[in-house]
PDB file with SEQRES, HELIX, SHEET and CRYST1 records, atoms N, CA, C and O in Angstrom:
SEQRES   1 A   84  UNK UNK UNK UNK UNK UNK UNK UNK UNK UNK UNK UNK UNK          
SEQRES   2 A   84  UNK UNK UNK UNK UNK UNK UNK UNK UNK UNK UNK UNK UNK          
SEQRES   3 A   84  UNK UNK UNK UNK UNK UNK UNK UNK UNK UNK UNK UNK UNK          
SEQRES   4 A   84  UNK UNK UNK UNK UNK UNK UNK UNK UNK UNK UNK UNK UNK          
SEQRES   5 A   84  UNK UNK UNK UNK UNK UNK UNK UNK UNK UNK UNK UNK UNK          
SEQRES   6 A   84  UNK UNK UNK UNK UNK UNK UNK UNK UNK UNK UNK UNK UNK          
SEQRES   7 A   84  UNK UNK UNK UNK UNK UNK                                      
HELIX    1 AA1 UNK A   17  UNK A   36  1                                  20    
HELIX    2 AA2 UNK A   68  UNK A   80  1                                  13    
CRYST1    1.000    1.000    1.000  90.00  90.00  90.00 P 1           1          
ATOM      1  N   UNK A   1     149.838  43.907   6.601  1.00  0.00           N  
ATOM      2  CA  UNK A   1     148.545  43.247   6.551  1.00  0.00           C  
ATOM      3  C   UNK A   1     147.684  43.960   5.514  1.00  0.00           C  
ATOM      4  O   UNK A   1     147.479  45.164   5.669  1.00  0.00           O  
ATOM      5  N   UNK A   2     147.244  43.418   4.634  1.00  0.00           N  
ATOM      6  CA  UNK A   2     146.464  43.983   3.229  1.00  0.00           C  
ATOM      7  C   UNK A   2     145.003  43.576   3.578  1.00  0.00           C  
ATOM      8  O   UNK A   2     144.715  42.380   3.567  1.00  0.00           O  
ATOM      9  N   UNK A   3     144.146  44.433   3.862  1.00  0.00           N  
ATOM     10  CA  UNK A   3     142.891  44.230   4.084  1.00  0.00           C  
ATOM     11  C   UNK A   3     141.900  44.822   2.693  1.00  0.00           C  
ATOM     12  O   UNK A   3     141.473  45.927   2.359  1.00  0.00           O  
ATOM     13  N   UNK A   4     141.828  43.523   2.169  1.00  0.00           N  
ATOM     14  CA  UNK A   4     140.898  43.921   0.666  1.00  0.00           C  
ATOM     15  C   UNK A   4     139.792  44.249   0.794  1.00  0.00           C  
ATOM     16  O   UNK A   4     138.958  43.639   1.462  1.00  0.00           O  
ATOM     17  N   UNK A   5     139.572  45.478   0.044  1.00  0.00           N  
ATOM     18  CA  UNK A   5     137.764  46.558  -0.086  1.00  0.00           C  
ATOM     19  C   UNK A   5     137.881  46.433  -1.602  1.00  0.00           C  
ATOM     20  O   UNK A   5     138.516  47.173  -2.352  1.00  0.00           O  
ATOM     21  N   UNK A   6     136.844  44.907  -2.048  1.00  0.00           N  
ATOM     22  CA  UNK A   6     136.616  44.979  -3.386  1.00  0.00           C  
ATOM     23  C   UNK A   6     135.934  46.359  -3.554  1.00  0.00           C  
ATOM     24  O   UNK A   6     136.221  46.860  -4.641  1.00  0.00           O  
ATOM     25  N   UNK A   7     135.256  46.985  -2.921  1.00  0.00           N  
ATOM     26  CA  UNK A   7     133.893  48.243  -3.586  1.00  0.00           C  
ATOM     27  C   UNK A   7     135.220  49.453  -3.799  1.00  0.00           C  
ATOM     28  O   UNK A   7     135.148  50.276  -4.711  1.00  0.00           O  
ATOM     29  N   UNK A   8     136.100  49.429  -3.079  1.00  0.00           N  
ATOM     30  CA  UNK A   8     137.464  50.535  -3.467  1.00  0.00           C  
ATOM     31  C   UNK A   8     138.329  49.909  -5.374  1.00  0.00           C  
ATOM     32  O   UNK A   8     139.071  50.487  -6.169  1.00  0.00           O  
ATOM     33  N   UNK A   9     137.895  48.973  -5.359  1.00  0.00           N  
ATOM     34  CA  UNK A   9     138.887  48.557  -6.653  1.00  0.00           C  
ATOM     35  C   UNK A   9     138.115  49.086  -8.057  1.00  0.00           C  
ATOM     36  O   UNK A   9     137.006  49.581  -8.257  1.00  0.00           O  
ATOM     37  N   UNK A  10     139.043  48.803  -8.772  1.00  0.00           N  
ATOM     38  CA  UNK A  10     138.048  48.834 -10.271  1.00  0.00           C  
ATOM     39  C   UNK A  10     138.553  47.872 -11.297  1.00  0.00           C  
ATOM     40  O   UNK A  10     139.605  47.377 -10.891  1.00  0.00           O  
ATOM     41  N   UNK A  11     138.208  47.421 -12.464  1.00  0.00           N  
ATOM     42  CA  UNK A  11     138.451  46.624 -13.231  1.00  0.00           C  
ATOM     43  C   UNK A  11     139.960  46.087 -13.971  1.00  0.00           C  
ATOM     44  O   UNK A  11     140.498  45.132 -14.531  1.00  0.00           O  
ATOM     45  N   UNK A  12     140.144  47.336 -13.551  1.00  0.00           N  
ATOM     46  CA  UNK A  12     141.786  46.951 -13.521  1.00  0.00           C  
ATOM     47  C   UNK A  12     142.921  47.014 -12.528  1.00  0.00           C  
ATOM     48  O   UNK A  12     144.030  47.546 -12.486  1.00  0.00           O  
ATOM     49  N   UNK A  13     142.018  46.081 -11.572  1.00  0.00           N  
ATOM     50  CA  UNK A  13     142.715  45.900 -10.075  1.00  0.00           C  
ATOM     51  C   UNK A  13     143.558  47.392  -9.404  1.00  0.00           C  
ATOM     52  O   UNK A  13     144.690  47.422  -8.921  1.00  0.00           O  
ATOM     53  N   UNK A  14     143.082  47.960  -9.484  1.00  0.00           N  
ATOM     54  CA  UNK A  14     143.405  48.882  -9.008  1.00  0.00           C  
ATOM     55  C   UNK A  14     142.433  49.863  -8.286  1.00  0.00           C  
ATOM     56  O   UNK A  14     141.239  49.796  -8.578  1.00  0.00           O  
ATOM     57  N   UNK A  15     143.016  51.095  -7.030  1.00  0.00           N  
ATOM     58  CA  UNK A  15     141.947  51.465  -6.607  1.00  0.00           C  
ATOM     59  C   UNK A  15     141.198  52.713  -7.286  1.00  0.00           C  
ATOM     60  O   UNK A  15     141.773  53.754  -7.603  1.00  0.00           O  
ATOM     61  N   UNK A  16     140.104  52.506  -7.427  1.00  0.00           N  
ATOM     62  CA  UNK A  16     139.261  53.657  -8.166  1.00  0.00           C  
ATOM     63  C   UNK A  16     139.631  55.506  -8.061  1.00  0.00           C  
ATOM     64  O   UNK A  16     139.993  56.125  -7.061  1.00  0.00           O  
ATOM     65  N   UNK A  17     139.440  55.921  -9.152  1.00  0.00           N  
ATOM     66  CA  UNK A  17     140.373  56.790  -9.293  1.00  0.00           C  
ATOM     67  C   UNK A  17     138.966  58.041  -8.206  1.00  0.00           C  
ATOM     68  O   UNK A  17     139.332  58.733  -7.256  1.00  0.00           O  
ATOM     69  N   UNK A  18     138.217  58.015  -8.464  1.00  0.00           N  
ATOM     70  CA  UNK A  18     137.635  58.675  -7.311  1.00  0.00           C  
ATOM     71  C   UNK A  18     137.586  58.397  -5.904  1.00  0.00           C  
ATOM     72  O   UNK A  18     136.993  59.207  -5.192  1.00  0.00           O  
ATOM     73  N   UNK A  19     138.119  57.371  -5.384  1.00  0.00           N  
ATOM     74  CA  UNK A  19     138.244  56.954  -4.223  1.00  0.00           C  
ATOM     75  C   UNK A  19     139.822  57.636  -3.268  1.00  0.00           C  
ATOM     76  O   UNK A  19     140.007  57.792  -2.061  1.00  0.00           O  
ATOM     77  N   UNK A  20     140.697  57.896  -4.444  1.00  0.00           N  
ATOM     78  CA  UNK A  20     141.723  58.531  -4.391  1.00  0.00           C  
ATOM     79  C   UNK A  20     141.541  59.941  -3.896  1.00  0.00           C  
ATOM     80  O   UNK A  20     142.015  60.399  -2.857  1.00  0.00           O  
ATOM     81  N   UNK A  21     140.607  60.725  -4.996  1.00  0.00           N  
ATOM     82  CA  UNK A  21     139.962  61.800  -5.113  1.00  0.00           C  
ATOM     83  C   UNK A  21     139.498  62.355  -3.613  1.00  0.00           C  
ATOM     84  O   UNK A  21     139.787  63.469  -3.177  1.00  0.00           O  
ATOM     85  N   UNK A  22     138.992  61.698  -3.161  1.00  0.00           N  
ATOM     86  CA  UNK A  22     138.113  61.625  -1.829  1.00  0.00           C  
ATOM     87  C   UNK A  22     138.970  61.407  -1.061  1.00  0.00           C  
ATOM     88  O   UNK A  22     138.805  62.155  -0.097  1.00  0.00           O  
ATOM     89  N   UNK A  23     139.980  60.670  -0.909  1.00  0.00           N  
ATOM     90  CA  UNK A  23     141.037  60.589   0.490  1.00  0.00           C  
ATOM     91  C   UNK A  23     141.772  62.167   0.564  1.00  0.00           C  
ATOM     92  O   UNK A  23     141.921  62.842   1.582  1.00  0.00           O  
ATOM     93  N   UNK A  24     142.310  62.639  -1.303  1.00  0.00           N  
ATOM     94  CA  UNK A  24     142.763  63.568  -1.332  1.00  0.00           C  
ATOM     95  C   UNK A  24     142.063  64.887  -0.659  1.00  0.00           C  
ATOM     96  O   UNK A  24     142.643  65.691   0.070  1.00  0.00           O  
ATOM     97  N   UNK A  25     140.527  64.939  -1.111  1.00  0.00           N  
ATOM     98  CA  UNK A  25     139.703  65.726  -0.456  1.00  0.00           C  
ATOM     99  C   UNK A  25     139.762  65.918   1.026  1.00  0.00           C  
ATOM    100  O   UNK A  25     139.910  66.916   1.731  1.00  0.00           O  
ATOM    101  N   UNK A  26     139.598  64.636   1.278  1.00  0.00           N  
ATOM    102  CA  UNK A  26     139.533  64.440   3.325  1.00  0.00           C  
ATOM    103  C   UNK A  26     140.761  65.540   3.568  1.00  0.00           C  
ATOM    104  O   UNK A  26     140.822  66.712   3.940  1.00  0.00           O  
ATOM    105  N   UNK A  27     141.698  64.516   3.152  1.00  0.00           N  
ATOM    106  CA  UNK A  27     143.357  65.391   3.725  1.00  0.00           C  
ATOM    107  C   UNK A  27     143.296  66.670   3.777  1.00  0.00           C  
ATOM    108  O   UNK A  27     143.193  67.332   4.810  1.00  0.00           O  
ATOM    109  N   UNK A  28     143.356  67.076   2.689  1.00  0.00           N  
ATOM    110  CA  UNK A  28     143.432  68.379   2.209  1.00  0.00           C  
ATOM    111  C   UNK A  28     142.726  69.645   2.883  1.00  0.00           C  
ATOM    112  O   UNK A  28     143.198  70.750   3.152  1.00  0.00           O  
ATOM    113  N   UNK A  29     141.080  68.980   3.123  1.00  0.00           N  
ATOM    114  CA  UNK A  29     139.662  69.426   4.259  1.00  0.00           C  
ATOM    115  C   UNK A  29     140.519  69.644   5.404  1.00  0.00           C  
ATOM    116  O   UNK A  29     140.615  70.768   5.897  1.00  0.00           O  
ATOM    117  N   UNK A  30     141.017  68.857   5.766  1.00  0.00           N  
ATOM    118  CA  UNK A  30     141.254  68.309   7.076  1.00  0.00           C  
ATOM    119  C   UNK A  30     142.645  69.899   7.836  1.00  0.00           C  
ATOM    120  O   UNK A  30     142.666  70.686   8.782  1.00  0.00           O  
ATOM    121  N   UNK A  31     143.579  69.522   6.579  1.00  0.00           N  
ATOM    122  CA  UNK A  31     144.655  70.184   7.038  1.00  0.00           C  
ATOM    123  C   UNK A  31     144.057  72.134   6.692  1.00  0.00           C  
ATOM    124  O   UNK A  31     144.516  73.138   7.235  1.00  0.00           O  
ATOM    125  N   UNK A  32     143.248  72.079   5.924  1.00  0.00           N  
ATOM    126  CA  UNK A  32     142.961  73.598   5.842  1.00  0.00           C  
ATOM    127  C   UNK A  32     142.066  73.656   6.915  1.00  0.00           C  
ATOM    128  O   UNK A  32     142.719  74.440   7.604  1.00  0.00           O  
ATOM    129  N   UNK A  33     141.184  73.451   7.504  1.00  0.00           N  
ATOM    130  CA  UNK A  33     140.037  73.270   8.441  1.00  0.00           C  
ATOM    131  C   UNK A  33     141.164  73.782   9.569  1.00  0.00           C  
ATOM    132  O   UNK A  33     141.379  74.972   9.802  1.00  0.00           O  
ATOM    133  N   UNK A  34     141.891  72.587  10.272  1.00  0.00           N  
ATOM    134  CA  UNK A  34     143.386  72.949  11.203  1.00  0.00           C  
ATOM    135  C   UNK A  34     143.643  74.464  11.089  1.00  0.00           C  
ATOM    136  O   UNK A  34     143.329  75.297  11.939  1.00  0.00           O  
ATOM    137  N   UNK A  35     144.123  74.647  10.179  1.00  0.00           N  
ATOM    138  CA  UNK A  35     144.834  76.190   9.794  1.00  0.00           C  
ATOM    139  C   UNK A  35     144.324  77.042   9.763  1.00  0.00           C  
ATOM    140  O   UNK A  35     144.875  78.049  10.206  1.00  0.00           O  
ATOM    141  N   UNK A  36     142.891  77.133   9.188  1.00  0.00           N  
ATOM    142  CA  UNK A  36     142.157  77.937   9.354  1.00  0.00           C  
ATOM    143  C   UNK A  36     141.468  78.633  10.725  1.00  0.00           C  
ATOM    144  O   UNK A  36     140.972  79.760  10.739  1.00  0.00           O  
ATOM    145  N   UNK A  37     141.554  77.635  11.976  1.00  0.00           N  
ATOM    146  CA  UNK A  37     140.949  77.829  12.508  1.00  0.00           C  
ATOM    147  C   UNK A  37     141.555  78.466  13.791  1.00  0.00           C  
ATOM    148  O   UNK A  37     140.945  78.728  14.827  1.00  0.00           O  
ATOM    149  N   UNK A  38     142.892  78.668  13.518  1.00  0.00           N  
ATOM    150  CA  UNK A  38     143.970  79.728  13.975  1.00  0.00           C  
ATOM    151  C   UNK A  38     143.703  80.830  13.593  1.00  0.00           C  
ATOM    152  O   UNK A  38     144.148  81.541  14.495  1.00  0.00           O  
ATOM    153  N   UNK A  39     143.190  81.588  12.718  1.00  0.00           N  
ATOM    154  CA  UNK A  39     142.662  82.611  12.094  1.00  0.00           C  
ATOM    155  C   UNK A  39     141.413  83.397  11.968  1.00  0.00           C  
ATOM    156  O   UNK A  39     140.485  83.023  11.252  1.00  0.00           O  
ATOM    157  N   UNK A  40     141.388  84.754  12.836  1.00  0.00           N  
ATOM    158  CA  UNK A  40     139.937  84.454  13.093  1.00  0.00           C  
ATOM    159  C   UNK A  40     139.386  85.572  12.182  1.00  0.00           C  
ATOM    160  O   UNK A  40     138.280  85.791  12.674  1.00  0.00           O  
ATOM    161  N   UNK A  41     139.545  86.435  11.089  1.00  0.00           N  
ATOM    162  CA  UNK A  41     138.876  86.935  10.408  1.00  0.00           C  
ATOM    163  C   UNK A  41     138.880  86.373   8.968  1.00  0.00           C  
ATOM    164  O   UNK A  41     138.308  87.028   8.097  1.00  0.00           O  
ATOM    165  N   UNK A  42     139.609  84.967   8.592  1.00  0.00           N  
ATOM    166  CA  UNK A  42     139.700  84.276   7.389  1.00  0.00           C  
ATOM    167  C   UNK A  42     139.045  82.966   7.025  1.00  0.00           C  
ATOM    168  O   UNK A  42     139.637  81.910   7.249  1.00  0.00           O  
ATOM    169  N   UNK A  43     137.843  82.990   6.473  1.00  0.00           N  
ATOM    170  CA  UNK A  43     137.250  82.095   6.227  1.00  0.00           C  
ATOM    171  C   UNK A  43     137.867  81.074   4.897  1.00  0.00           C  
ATOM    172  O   UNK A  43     138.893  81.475   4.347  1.00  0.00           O  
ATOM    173  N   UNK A  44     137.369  80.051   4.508  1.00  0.00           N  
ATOM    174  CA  UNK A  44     137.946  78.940   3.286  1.00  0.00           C  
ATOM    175  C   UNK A  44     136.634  78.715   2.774  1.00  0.00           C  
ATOM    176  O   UNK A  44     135.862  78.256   3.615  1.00  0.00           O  
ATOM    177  N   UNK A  45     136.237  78.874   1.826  1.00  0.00           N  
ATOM    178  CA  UNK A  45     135.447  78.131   0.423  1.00  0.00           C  
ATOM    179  C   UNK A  45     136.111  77.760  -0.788  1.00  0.00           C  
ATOM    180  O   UNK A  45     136.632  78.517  -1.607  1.00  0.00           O  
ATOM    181  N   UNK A  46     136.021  76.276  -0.817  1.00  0.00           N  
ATOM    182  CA  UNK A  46     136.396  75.766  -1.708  1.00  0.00           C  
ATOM    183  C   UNK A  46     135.873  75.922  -3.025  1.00  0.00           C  
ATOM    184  O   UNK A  46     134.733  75.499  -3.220  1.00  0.00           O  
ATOM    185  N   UNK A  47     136.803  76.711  -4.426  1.00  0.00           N  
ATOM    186  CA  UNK A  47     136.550  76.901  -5.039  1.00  0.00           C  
ATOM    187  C   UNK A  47     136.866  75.646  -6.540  1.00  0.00           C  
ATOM    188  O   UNK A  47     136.429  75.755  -7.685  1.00  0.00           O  
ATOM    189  N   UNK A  48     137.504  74.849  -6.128  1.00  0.00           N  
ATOM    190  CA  UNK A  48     138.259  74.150  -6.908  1.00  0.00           C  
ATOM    191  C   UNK A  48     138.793  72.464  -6.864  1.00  0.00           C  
ATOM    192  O   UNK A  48     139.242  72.242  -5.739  1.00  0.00           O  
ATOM    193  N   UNK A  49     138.833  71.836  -7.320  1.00  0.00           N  
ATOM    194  CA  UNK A  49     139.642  70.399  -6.627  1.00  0.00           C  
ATOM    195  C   UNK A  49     140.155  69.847  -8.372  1.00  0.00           C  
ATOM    196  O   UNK A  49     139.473  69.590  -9.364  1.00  0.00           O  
ATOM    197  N   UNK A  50     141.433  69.835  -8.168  1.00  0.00           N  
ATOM    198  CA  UNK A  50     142.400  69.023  -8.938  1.00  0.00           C  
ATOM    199  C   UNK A  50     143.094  67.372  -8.261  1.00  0.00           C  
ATOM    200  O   UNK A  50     143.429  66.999  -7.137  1.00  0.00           O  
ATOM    201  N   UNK A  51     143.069  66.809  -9.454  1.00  0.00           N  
ATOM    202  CA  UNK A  51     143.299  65.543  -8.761  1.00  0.00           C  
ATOM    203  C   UNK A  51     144.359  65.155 -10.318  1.00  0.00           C  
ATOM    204  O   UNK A  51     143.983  65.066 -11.487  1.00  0.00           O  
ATOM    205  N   UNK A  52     145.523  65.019  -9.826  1.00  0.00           N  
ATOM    206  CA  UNK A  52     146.753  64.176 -11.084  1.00  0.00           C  
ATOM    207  C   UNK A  52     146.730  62.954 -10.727  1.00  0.00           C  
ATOM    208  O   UNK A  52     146.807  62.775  -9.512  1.00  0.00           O  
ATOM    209  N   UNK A  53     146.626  61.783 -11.568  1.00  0.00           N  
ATOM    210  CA  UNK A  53     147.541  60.593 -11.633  1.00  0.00           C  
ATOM    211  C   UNK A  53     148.217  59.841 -12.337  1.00  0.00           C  
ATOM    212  O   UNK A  53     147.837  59.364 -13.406  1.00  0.00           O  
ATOM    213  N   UNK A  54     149.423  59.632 -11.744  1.00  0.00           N  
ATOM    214  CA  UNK A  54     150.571  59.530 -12.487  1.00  0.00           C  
ATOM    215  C   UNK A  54     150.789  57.445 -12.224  1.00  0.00           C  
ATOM    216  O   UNK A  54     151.899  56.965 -12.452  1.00  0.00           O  
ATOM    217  N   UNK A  55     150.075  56.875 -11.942  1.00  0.00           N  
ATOM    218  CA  UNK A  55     150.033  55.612 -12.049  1.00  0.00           C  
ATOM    219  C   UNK A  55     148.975  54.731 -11.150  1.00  0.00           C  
ATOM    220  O   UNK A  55     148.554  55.175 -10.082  1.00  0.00           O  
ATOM    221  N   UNK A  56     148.678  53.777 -11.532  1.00  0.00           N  
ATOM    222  CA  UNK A  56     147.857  52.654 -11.228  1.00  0.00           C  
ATOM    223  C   UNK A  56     147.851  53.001  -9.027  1.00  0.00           C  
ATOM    224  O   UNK A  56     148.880  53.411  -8.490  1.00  0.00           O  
ATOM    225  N   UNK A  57     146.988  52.816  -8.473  1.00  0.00           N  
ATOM    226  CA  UNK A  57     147.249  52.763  -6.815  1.00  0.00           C  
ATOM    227  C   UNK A  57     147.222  51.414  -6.518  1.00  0.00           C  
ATOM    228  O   UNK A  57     146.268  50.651  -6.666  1.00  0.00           O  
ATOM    229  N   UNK A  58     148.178  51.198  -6.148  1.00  0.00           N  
ATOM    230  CA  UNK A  58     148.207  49.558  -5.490  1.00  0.00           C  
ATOM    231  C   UNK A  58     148.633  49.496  -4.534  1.00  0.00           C  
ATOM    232  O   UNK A  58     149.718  50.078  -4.561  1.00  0.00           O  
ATOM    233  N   UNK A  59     148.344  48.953  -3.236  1.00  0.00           N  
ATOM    234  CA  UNK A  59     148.701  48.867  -1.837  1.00  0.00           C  
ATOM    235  C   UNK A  59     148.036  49.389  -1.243  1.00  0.00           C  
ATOM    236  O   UNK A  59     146.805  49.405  -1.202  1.00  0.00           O  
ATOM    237  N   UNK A  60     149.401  50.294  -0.258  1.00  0.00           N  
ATOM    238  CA  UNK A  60     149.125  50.950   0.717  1.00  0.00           C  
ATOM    239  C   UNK A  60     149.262  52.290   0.288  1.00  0.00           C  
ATOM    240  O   UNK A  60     150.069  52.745  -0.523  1.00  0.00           O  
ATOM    241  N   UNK A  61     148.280  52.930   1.001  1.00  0.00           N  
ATOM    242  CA  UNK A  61     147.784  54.079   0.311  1.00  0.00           C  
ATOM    243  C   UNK A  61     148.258  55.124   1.256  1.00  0.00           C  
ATOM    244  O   UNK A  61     147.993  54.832   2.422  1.00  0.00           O  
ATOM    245  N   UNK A  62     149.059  56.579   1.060  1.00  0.00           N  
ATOM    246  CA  UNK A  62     149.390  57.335   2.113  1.00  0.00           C  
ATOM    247  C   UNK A  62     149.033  58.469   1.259  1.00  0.00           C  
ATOM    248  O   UNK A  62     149.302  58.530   0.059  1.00  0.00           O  
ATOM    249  N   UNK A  63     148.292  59.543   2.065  1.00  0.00           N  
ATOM    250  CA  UNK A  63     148.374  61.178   1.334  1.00  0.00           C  
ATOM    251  C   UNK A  63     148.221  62.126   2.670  1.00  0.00           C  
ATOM    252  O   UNK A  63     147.482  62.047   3.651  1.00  0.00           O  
ATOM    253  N   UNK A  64     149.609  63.385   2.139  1.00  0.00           N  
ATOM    254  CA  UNK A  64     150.372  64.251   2.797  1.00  0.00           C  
ATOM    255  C   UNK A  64     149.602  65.170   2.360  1.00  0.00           C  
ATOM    256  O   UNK A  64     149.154  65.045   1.220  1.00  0.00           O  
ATOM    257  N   UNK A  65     149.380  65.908   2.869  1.00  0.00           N  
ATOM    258  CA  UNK A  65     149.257  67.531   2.817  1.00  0.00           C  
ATOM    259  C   UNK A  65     149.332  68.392   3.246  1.00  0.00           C  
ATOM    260  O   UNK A  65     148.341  68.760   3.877  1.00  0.00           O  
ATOM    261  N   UNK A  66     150.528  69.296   3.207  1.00  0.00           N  
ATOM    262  CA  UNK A  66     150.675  70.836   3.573  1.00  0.00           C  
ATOM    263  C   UNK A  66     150.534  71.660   3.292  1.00  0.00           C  
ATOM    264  O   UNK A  66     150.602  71.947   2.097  1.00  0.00           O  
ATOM    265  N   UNK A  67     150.194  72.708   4.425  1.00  0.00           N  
ATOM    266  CA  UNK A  67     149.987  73.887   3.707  1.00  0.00           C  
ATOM    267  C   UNK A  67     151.212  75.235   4.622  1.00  0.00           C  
ATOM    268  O   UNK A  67     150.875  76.311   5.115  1.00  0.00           O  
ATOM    269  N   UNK A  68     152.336  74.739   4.570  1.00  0.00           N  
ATOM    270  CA  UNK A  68     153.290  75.596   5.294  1.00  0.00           C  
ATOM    271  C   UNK A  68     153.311  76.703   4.544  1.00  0.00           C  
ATOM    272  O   UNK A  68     152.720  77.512   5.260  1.00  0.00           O  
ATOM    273  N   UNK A  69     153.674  77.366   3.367  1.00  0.00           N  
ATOM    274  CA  UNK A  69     153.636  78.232   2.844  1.00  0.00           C  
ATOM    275  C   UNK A  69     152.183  78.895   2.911  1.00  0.00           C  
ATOM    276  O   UNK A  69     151.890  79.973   3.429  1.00  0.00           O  
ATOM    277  N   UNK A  70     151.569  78.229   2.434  1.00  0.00           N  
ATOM    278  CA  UNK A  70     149.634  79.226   2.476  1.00  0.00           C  
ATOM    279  C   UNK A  70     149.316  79.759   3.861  1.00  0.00           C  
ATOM    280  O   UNK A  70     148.427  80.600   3.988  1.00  0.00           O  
ATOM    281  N   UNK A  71     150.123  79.227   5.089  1.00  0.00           N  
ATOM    282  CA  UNK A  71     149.947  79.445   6.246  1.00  0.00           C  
ATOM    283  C   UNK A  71     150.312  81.091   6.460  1.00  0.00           C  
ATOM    284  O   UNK A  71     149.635  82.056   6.813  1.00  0.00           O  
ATOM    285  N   UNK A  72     151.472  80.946   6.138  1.00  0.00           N  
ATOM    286  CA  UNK A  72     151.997  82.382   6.324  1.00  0.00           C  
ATOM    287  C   UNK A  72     151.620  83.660   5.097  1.00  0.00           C  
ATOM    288  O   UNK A  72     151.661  84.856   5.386  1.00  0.00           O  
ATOM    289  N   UNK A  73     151.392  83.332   4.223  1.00  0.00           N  
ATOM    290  CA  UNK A  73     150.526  83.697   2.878  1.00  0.00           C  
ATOM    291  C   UNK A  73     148.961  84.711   4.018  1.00  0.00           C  
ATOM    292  O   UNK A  73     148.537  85.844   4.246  1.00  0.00           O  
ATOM    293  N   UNK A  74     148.719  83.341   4.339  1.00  0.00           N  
ATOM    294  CA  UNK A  74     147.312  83.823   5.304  1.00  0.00           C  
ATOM    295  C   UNK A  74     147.249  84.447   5.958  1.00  0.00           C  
ATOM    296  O   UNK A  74     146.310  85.233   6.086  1.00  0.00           O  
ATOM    297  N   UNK A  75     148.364  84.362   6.761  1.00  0.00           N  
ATOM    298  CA  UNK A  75     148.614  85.522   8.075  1.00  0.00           C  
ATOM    299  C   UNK A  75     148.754  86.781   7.988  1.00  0.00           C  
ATOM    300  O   UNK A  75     148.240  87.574   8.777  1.00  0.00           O  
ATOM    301  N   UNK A  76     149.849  87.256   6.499  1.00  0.00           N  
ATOM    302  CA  UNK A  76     149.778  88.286   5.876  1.00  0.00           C  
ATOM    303  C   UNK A  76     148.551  88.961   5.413  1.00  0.00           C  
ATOM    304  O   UNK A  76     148.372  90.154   5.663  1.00  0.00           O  
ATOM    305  N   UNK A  77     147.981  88.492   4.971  1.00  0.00           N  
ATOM    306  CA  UNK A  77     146.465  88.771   4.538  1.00  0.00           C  
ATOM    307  C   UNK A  77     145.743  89.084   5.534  1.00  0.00           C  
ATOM    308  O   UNK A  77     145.247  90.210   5.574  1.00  0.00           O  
ATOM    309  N   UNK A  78     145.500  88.071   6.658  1.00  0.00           N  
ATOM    310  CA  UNK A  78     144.729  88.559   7.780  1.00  0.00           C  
ATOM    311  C   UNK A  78     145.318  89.846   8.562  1.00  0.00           C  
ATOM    312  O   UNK A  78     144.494  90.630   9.031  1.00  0.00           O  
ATOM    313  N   UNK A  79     146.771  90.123   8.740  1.00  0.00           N  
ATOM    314  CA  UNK A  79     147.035  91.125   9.389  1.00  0.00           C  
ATOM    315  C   UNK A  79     146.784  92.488   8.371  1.00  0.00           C  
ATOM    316  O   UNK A  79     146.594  93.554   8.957  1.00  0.00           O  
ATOM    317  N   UNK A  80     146.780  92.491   7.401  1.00  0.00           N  
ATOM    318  CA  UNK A  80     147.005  93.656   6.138  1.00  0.00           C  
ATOM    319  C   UNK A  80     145.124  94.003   6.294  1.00  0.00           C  
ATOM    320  O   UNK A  80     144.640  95.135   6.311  1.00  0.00           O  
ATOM    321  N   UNK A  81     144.322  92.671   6.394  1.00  0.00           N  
ATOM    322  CA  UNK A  81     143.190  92.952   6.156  1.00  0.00           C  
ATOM    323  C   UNK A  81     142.048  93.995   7.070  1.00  0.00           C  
ATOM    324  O   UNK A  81     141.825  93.835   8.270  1.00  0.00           O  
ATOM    325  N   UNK A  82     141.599  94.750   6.466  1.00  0.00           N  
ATOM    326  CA  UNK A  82     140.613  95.892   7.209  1.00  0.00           C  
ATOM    327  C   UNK A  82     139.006  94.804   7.188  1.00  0.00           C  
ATOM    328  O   UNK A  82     138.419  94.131   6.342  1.00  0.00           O  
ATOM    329  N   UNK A  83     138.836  95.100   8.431  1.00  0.00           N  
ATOM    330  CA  UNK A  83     137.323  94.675   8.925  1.00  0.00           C  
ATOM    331  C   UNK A  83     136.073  95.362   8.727  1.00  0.00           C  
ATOM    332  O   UNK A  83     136.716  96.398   8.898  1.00  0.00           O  
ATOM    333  N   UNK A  84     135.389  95.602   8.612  1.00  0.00           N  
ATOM    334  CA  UNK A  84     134.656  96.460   8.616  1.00  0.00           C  
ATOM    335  C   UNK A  84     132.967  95.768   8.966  1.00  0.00           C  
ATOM    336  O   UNK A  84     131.992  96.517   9.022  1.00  0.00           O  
TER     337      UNK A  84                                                      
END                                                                             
């Protein structure tokens, strides 16, 4: 079932490349927020946001994001890390 959001499209039928941007953001928020919050002397500020695209978005739209490796990356850090 294709439920059309002209205000998501852009002139070349396709969906706007910041609208992409922003789902990517959510996800991304979403799954570090999760992870983070297993961790209790490691805070997240976002320093950065990259966004590639490698073709037109048409359809149905899905975005993954993991962070299995940064997980354990983190843990190391938090256990190594002195408090003070």
């Amino acid at each position: 079932h294709d439920v059309s959001r002209p205000w998501l499209r852009n002139p070349f039928s396709s969906i706007h490349a910041i609208a992409l941007a922003n789902l990517g953001e959510l996800t991304s928020g979403l799954a570090t927020m999760g992870t983070l919050q297993h961790l209790e002397s490691i805070k997240g500020i976002p320093v950065r946001v990259d966004c590639v695209y490698k073709k037109k978005a048409r359809g149905k739209i899905i975005c993954k994001c993991s962070l299995k490796d940064t997980i354990e990356e983190l843990k190391r850090v938090e256990d190594s890390a002195e408090i003070k």
